[in-house]
N, C-alpha and C positions, 0 to 999 in steps of 0.2 A: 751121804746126804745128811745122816743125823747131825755130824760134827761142825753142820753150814750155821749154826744158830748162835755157836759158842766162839766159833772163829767170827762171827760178825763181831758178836758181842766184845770181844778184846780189842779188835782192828776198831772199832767203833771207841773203845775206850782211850786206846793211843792217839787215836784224831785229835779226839777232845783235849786229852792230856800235851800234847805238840804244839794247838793249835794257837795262838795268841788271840785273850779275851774281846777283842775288837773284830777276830776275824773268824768267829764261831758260828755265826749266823752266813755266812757266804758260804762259808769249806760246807758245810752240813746243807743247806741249799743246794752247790754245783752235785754233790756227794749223792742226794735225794735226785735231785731229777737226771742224771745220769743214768741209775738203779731205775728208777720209773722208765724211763724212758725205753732202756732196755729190757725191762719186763715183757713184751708185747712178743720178742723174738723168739724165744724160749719155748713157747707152746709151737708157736710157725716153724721153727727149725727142727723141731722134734717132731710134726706132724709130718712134713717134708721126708723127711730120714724113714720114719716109717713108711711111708708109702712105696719109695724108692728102694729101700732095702730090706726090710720087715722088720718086725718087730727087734728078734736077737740080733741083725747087725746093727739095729738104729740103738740099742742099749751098748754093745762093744766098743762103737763109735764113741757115745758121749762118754764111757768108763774111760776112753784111749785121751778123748782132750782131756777130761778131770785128769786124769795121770802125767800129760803134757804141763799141765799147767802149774800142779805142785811140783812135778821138778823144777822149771823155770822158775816158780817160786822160792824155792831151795837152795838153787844156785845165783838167782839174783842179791846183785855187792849192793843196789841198796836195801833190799829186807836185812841183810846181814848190816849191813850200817848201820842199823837204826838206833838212835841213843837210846839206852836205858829210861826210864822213866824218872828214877833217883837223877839225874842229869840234868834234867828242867828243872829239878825242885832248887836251884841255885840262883836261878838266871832271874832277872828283874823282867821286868815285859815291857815291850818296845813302845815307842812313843806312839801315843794318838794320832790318829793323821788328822792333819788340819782341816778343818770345816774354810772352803776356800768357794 
């Protein structure tokens, strides 16, 4: 759980870094109320789990998905894709979209 502030903070860095200057207000929007959105679940699904299992399996459980999900993360080909950051620093930025 400590390491959730600093892994935001980089994956938050690369958004912005990827993201083209016209479309930094949208990805960080959808990005925001996504994160908000699912906030709500998190207490309800841990409150659920305790009840149902008690305390130690309702913690095993959520150590077992945190552990599912850094390996998924691990082995997924696009976090391994991901361009460098030096990569972007080349590229020109895509055209405006027209006010239509």
């Amino acid at each position: 759980m400590l390491i959730s502030p600093s892994v935001n903070a980089a994956m938050f860095a690369y958004r912005v870094a990827i993201t083209p200057d016209a479309m930094q207000g949208r990805v960080q929007s959808a990005t925001g109320m996504l994160a908000m959105g699912l906030n709500p679940a998190g207490p309800l699904l841990g409150g659920a789990l305790v009840e149902l299992w008690g305390g130690h399996w309702a913690f095993a459980g959520f150590a077992g998905i945190l552990a599912v999900t850094a390996i998924v993360a691990s082995l997924s080909q696009g976090i391994r894709r991901m361009r460098p950051l030096e990569a972007n620093a080349g590229q020109s930025p895509p055209p405006e979209p027209s006010e239509q």
